[in-house]
N, C-alpha and C positions, 0 to 999 in steps of 0.2 A: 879191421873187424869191427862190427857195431857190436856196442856192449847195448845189453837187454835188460830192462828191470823190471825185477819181480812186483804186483801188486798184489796182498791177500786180500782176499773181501770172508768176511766172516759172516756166516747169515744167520739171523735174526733165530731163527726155528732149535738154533743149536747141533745142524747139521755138521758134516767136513768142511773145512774153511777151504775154498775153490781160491786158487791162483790164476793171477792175468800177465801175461809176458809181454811188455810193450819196450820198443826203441827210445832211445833214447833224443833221437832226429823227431820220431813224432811226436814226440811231446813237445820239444822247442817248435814244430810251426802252430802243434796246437796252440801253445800259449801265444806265438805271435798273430794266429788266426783270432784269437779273444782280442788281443790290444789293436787289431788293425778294426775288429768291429766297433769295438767302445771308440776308439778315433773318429772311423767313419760314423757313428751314432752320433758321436760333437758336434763334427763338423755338419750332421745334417738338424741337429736340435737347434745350434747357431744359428743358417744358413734360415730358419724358420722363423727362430724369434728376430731376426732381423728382418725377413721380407716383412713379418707380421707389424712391425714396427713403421716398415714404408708403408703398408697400407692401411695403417691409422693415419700417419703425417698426410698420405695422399687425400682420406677421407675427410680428415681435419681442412686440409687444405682446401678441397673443393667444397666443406660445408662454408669454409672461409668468404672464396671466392662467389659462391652464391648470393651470399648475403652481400658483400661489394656492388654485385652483378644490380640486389635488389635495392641498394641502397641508390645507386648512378639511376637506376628507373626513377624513383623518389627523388632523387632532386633535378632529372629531365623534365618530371612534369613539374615540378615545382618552378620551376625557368621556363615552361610553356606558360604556367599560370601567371610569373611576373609581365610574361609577353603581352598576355590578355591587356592585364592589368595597366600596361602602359600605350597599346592602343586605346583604351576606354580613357587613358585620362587626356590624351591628344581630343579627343573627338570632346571630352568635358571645355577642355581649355576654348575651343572652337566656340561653343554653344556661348560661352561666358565673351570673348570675344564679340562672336553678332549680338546680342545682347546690352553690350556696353555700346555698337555702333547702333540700335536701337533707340538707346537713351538720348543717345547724341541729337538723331535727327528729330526726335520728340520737344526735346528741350530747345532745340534750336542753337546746339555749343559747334562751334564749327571743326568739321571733321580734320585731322591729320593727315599728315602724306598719304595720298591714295597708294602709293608703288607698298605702304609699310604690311606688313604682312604680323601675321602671328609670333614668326620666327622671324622677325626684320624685316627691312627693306628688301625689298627682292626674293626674299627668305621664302623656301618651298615649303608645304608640309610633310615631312616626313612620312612613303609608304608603310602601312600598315605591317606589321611583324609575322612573318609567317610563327605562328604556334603550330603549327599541324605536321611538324618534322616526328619522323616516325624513330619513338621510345628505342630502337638498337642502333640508330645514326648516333655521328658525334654532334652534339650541340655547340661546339667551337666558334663556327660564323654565327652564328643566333647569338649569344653571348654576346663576339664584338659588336653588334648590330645594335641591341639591347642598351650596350655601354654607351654608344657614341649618340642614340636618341634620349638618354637619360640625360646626356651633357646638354643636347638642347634642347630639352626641354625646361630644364633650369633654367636657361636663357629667355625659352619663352614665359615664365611662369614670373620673371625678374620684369620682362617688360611687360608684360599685361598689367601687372602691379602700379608701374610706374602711370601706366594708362589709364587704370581706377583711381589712382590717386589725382591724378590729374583732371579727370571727370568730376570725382566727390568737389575738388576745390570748385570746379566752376559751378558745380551743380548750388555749394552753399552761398558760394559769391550772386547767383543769382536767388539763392531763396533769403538774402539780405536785402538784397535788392527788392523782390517783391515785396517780403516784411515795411520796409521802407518806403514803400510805394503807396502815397494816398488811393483809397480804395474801396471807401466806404461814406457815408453822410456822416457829418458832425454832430446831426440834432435829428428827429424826428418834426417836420412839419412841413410847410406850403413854402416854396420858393416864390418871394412877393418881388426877385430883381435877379437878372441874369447878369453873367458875362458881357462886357459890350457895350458898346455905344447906347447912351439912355435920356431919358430928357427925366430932370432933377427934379427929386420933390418939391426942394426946398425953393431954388430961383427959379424953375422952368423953364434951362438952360440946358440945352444937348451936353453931354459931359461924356467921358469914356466910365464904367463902372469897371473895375479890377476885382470884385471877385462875386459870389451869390449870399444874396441875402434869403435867409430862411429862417420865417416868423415859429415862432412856438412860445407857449407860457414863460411867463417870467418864473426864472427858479429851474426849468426844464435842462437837464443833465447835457452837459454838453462833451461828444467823445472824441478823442485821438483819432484819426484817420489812419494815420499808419506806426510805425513805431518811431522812436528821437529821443530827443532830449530838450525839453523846457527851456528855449536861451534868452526868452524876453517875460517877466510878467508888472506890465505898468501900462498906466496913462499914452494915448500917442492920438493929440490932435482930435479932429471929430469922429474918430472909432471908438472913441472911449477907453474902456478898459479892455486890454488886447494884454493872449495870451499866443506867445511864438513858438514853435516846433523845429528844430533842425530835425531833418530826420538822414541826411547822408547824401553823397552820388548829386550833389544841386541841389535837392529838393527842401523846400521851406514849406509850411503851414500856417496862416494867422488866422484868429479868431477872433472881431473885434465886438464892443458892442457889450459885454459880457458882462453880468451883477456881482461874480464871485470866482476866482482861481481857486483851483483846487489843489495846484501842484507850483511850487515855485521852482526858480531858475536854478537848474541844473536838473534837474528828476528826470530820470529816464521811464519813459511812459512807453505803454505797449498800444495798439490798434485795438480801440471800442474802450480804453481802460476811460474814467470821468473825469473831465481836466477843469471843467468849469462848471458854470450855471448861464441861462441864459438872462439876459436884462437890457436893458434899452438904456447904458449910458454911452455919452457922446451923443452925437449929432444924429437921430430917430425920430421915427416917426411913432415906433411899438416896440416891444419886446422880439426881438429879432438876434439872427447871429449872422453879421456881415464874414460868408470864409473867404479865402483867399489860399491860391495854391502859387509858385515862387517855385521857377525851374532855371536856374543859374542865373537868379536874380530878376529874371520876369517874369512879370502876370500868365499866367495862361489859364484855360477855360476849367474851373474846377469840377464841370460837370463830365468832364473827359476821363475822371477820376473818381467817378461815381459810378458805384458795379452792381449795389446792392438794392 
């Protein structure tokens, strides 16, 4: 038998208090009907803030990923733009290169192995780098590519160096040389006796003359031809008083004939600097400067050495 309980409800008005006769069965599934919904409400309140939880991390993640996404764009171009970069400096090195063969043929320095290339002997110039790979490719081969023309071009950049350097030195070994190069007149005046075979004031005697005589005032400033070093200032014979020049490479300078040295033995004198005066001692006729130019110890024509 099912036992029944009584419920009074007593109402508010002050009425009869009404009775409710309910089982004692329905009550236990009603309460089990409450605790299976509160369960079932958990498990679906759960089941909420959990997915809600995946679809922040998801959201998280993909604003994540995006920014990844835009940061790999940002340094594709950034590695297209070193591409640029390292074609433009191939095609520099080049320019500098013909340029340096330029100088060569101007100055007259003789050229190097024809076979040597930019990148060595035989050495190719590296194809130009494709930059124009499209921003969702991988940049991978562009990279290695990148790498291994950055390696030689340090190699080129090492001998191109070695090649200016080697340039500079001849370029200064010849501009010592021209420095050192008689190249100018010693005096301002009239050449009264050349280079050569000449018949002598003095006895009227055919004689060889070894160098130019060029009349000007006594007193009149006499200059260096090219640059040296002062290694004679005395007396020698019928030149008088003679002032001497080493100037380097063979080449000698005398001066003889002279009133007054300006610069004694050892001074290093520069081209047009004032080494003397002119005067007519020794064996003259006038106030004259007998020059004389001395190329590994012979005479040779000093007017050959005259540019100015």
């Amino acid at each position: 038998m099912h036992r029944k309980l009584s419920v009074c409800i007593i109402p508010n008005s002050g009425g009869p208090i009404k009775q409710i006769n309910a089982s004692r069965t329905l009550l236990y599934a009603l309460s089990f009907a409450i605790a299976g919904f509160f369960i079932v409400l958990g498990f679906v309140l759960y089941d909420y803030a959990r997915l809600r939880k995946i679809s922040f991390n998801t959201w998280r993640l993909k604003s994540r990923i995006q920014n990844n996404l835009e940061e790999i764009t940002a340094q594709r171009k950034q590695i297209q733009k070193f591409a640029k970069e390292i074609n433009s400096l191939k095609s520099k090195l080049l320019v500098l290169r013909n340029s340096e063969e330029k100088i060569r043929i101007i100055a007259n320095i003789e050229q190097q192995d024809s076979r040597e290339t930019l990148f060595g002997v035989g050495g190719s110039l590296p194809e130009d780098l494709n930059a124009q790979i499209d921003l969702s490719q991988k940049h991978n081969s562009l990279i290695r590519e990148m790498h291994r023309q950055v390696e030689q071009l340090h190699v080129a950049i090492k001998h191109q160096y070695n090649r200016f350097d080697s340039l500079l030195k001849h370029l200064e070994r010849k501009q010592n040389i021209l420095a050192c190069t008689p190249s100018i007149r010693p005096v301002d005046g009239w050449i009264t006796s050349r280079f050569g075979n000449r018949i002598s004031p003095f006895t009227g005697l055919r004689e060889f003359h070894k160098g130019l005589d060029i009349a000007a005032r006594r007193g009149t400033p006499v200059a260096a031809t090219a640059d040296g070093i002062v290694t004679y200032v005395g007396y020698k014979g019928q030149l008088g008083k003679v002032i001497v020049i080493d100037h380097g490479y063979g080449m000698v300078t005398r001066y003889g004939h002279i009133q007054k040295a300006l610069k004694k033995r050892g001074d290093r004198v520069k081209r047009g600097e004032k080494i003397a005066l002119v005067g007519d001692s020794g064996r003259t006729t006038g106030p004259h400067v007998h020059y004389e130019v001395l190329l590994n110890g012979l005479p040779v024509n000093p007017e050959k050495y005259i540019f100015d």
